[in-house]
C-alpha positions as CSV (number, residue, x, y, z in Angstrom):
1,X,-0.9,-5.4,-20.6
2,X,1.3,-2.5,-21.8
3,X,-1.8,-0.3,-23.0
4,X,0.2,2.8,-24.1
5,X,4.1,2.1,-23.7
6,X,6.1,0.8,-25.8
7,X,9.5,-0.8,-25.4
8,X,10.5,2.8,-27.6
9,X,9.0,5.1,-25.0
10,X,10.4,2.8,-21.9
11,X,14.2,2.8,-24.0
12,X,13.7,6.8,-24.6
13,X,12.6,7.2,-21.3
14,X,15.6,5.8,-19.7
15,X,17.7,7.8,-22.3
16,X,16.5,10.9,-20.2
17,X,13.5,11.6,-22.9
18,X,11.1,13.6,-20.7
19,X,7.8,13.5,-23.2
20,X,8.4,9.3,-22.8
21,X,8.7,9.5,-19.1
22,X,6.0,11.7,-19.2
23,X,4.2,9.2,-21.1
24,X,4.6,6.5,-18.4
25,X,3.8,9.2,-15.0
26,X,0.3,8.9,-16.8
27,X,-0.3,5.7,-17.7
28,X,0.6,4.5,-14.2
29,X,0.6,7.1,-11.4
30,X,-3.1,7.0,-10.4
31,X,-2.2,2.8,-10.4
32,X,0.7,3.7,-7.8
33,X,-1.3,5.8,-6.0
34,X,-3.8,3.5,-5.4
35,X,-1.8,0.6,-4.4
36,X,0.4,2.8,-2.1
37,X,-2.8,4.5,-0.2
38,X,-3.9,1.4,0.6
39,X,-0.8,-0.1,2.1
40,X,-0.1,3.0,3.7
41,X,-3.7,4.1,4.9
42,X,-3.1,7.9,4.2
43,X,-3.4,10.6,1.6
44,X,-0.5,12.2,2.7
45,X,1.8,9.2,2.3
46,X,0.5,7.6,-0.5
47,X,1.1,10.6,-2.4
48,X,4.7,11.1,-0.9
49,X,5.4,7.3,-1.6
50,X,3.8,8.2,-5.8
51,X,6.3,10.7,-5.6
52,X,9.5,8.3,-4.5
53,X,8.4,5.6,-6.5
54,X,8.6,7.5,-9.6
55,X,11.9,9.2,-8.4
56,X,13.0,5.9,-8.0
57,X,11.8,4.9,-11.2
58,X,13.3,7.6,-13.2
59,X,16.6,6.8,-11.5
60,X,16.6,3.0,-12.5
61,X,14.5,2.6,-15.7
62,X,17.9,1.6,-17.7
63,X,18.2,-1.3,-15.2
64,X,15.2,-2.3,-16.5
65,X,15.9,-6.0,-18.2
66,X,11.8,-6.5,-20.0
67,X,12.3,-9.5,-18.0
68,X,8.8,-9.2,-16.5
69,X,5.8,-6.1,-17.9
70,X,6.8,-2.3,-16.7
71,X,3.5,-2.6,-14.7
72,X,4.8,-5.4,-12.7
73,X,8.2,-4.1,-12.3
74,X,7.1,-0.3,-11.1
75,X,4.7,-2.4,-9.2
76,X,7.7,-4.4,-7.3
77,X,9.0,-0.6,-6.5
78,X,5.9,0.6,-5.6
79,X,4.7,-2.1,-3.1
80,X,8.3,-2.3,-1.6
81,X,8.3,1.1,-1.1
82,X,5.0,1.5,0.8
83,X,5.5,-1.8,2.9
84,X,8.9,0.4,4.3
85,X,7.0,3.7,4.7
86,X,4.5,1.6,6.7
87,X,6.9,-0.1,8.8
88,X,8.6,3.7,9.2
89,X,5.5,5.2,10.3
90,X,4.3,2.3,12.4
91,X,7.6,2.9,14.6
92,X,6.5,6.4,15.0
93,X,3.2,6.0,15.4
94,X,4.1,3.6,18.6
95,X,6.2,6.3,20.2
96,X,3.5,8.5,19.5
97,X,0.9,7.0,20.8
98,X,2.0,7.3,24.6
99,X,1.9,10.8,24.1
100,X,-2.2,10.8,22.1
101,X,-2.5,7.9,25.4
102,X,-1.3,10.7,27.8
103,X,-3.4,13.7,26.3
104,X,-6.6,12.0,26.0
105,X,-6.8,10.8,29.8
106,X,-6.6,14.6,30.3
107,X,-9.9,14.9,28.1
108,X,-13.4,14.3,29.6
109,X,-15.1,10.8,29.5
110,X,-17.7,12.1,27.1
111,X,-15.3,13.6,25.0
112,X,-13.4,10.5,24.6
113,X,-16.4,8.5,23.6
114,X,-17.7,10.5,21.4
115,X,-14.6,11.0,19.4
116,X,-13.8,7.0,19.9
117,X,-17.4,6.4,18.6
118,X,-17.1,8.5,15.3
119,X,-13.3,7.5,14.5
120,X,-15.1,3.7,14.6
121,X,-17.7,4.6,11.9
122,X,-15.0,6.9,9.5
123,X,-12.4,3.8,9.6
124,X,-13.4,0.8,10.2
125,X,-12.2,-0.9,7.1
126,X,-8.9,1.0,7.4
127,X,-8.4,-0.4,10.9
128,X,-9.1,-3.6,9.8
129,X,-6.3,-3.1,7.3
130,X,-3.8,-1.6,9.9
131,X,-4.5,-4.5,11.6
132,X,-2.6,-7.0,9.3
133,X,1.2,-6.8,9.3
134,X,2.8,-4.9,5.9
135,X,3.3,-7.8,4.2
136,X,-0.3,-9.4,4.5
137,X,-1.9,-5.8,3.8
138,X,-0.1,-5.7,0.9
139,X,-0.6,-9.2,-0.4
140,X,-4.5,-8.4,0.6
141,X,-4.9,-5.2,-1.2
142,X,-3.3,-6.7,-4.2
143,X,-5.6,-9.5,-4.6
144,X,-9.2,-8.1,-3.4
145,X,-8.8,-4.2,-3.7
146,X,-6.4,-4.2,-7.2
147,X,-7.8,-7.9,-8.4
148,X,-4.6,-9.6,-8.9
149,X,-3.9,-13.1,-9.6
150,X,-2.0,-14.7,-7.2
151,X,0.7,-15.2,-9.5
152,X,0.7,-11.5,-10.5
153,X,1.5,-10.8,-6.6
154,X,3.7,-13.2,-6.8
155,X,5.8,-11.7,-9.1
156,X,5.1,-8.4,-8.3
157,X,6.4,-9.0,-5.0
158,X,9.5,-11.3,-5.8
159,X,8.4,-14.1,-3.4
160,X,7.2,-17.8,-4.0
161,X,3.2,-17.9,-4.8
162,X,2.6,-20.1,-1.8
163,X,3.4,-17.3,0.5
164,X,1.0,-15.4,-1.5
165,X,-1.5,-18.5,-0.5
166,X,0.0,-18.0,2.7
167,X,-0.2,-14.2,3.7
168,X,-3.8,-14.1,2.2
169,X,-5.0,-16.7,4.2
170,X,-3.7,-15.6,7.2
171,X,-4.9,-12.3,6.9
172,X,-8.4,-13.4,5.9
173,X,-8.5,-15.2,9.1
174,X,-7.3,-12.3,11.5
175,X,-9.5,-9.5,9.2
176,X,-12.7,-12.3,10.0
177,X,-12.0,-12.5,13.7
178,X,-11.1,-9.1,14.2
179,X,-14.5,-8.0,12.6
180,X,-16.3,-10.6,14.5
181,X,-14.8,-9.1,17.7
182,X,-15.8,-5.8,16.6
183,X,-19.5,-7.0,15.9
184,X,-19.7,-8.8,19.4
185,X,-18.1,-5.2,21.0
186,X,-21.0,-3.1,18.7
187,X,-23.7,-5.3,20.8
């Protein structure tokens, strides 16, 4: 699974060898980036969450045990790390939301509409995905965006595979009815 690192370039990275760290930004920052936009739902902070992950990664690559593939474990840091940025920016989004609430009853009804009507077409599968809670976004992304096996999330995400089962299923269920409500609300 390791296509281009090898235990050498993981040791020499976490001896402070920049080419070997170097080596791994490559092989696995467009992965991180991925992963973290679509727990996150934004350019912005999927690229500052890339950007802490491998910070963090660089700090603790000689805790590294080989216990589990350097993709799973910078996958572990990357997953934790968006769910908290989400839960961060959920907070703040919910204290700013009164305020958006408050300036758009100042706007015109047609204004409202129309920008309500064209924010539905640009994101609907992004607010189906804000709809889940961090955990089953995550546990969704990882298995039907990245393809993961349950046990892969599993790991990746240091918790039992039945609450893999669980999250998925769940989340499933709420992304189903949610979009049937939305279907209904479109007729």
């Amino acid at each position: 699974m390791e296509n281009n690192i090898t235990e050498n370039t993981i040791i020499n990275a976490s001896k402070g060898d920049a080419d070997a760290f170097e080596s791994i930004y490559n092989e696995y920052s467009e992965f991180v980036y991925n992963v973290a936009l679509r727990v996150v739902n934004s350019v912005d902070e999927a690229q500052e969450v890339t950007q802490e992950v491998f910070l963090t990664v660089y700090r603790k690559l000689k805790s590294y045990k080989f216990k589990s593939s350097l993709k799973t474990w910078i996958y572990r840091i990357t997953v934790n790390m968006a769910i908290d940025y989400a839960r961060k920016k959920s907070k703040e989004r919910d204290h700013s939301e009164l305020y958006t609430e408050n300036k758009k009853q100042q706007k015109t009804i047609g204004t409202i509409s129309e920008e309500i009507e064209r924010e539905q077409q640009e994101k609907t599968i992004s607010t189906l995905l804000e709809s889940l809670n961090p955990d089953q976004r995550t546990c969704i992304v990882l298995r039907s965006i990245e393809g993961l096996s349950y046990q892969e999330i599993a790991d990746a995400l240091n918790i039992n595979i039945n609450t893999v089962r669980t999250r998925i299923k769940r989340a499933r269920e709420k992304l189903i009815d949610l979009r049937k409500e939305m279907v209904i609300n479109e007729v």
